[in-house]
Structure formats: C-alpha cells, structure tokens
N, C-alpha and C positions, 0 to 999 in steps of 0.2 A: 504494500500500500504506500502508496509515494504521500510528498508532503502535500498535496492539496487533499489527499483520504484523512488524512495525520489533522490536518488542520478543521476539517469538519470535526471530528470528534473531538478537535480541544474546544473549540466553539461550544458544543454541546458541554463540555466540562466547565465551560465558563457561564452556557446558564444554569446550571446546577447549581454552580456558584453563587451566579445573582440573588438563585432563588433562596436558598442556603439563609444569606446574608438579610432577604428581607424577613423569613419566618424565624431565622434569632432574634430579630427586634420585637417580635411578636411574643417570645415564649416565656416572658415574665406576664402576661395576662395571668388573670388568673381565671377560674375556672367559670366561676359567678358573671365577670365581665365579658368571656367570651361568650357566653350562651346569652348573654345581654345583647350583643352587637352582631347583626347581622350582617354589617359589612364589612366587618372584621372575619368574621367564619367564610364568607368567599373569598375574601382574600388569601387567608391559609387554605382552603381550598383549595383555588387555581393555583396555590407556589406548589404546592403538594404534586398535585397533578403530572404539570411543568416538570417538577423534577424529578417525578419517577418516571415519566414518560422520557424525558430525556436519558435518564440510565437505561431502557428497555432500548432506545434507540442505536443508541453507543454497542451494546451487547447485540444487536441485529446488525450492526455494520461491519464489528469484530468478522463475527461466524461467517459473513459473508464473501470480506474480502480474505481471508484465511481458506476458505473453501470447507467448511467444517463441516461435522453433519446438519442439518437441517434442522433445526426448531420449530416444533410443534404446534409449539401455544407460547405466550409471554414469559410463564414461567421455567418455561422449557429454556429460553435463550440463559438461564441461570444457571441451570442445569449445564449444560452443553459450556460453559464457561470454567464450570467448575470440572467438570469432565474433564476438559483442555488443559489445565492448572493456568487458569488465568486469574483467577479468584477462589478463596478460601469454603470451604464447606460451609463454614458457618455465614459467612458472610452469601452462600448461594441460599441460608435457611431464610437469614433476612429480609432479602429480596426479594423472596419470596411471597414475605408477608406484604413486602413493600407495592410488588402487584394486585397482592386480593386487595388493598388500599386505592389502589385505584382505578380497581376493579367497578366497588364499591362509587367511587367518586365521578366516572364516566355513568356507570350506568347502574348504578342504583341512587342516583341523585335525589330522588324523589323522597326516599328513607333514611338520609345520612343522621347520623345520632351523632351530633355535634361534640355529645363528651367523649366519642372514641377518638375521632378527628383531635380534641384538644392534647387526647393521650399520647396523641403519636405527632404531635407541636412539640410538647413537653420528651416524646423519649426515641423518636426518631430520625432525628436528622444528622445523627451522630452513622446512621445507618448507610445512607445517601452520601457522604460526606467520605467515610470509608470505602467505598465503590468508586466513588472518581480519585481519590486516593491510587487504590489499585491500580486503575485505566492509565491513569498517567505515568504509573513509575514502567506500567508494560508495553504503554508504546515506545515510550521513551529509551528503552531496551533493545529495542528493533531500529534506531538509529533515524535511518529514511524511509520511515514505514515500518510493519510488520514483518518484512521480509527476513529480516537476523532475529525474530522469535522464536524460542525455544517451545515446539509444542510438548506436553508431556502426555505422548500420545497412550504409552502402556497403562494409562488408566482405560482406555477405550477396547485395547488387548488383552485384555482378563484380569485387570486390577479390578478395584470398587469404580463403581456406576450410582450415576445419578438417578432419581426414581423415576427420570425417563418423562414423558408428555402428559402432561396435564390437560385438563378442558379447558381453562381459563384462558383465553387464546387474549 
C-alpha cells in the first residue's frame, strides 16, 4: 500500500482523533446532566459513531489492501485483524463491543438508552484510542505502505482462530 493508501488511513486516525478529543471534553458530564441534555446525547452520539465507524473503516482497508481473507460482517474485520497479528485478542474482544455500539446507534436509534451510551462516554474511548494506537505503530512498520509487514500468518495454519463471522455485518 503506497503513501497515498498510508495517508487515507492516517486521515481516518486523525478523525478518531478529532472525535476522541471532542467526547473527552464531554466525559466529566455527569450522568443527571446528560440524560438532561438532549443535544449533548447527539453529540456523543455522532462522535461515537464517527469513531467507530472510522476504526471498522481502517480495518476494511487493512484486509483489503493486504489481500486477506475476506470479512464477513463488521465484527468479523476484528477478527480477521486479530487473526493477522495486527491487533491484540483483547483489544479484537473490545471492538467488538465497540460494533454492537454502533450497531445499536445506526440502527437501533429509535431505542438508544442514553445511560448505556453515557457508560461507554465515561469507559470507552480509552478502547478507540488503543486501536488507532495499534494502526499506526503497524503501518508505520511497513515503511511505504504495508508492503514490509510482517503477517503472522500460522495463526490462520493451525494456530488459535478467531470465532470466525458474525451476523452483525
């Protein structure tokens, strides 16, 4: 992946960032004031969103320009990362949850229970924040691209495996 592939996914790590940076300002709310403010809850809403969307993004452009297996569903590009060794087990359980979040937030809009949304103001973006951590110490590895990446492929040849395709697409 040459530097103009390189350069979209730091783009994308830099609005993770942005987004990052606005919903810290947010997460001394406290719990009373955000269920008070309703345009304070769409605001953390769409940074939410923004920035898991942009990590799902980042992780489809990885597997793609790497030529990887194919990802199933949203959760699946986690999977398929963590397979890779491009990010940590736990950090693939994370993101996981960090999908049904915004799963939840595209399309179960209609039902969002604002105190789980403030739960995960207050305990994940430390989650988010770790994952573009990750992305950039591994493109950054690969030089002019991905191309001097190291895959760790014998997890896919009969090491541990990820739990494989989810519905959650």
């Amino acid at each position: 992946m040459g530097g103009l592939q390189n350069r979209i996914v730091e783009e994308l790590i830099g609005l993770i960032e942005e987004e990052l940076a606005l919903l810290r300002r947010k997460q001394s709310v406290s719990l009373e004031e955000y269920l008070g403010d309703v345009e304070l809850q769409h605001v953390v809403e769409r940074a939410l969103q923004k920035a898991i969307q942009a990590c799902i993004d980042i992780g489809a452009r990885i597997i793609s320009r790497l030529c990887l297996r194919r990802a199933e569903s949203y959760h699946d590009i986690f999977d398929v990362l963590w397979q890779e060794g491009v990010i940590p087990l736990k950090l693939r359980d994370k993101m996981h949850e960090m999908v049904g979040l915004r799963n939840v937030l595209v399309r179960e809009y209609r039902v969002i229970d604002p105190r789980e949304i403030h739960r995960h103001l207050r305990e994940s973006l430390g989650t988010l924040e770790e994952f573009a951590s990750h992305i950039a110490r591994f493109i950054s590895s690969g030089q002019e691209g991905f191309e001097g990446t190291v895959i760790r492929s014998e997890r896919r040849e009969g090491g541990e495996k990820g739990s494989g395709g989810g519905s959650n697409a």
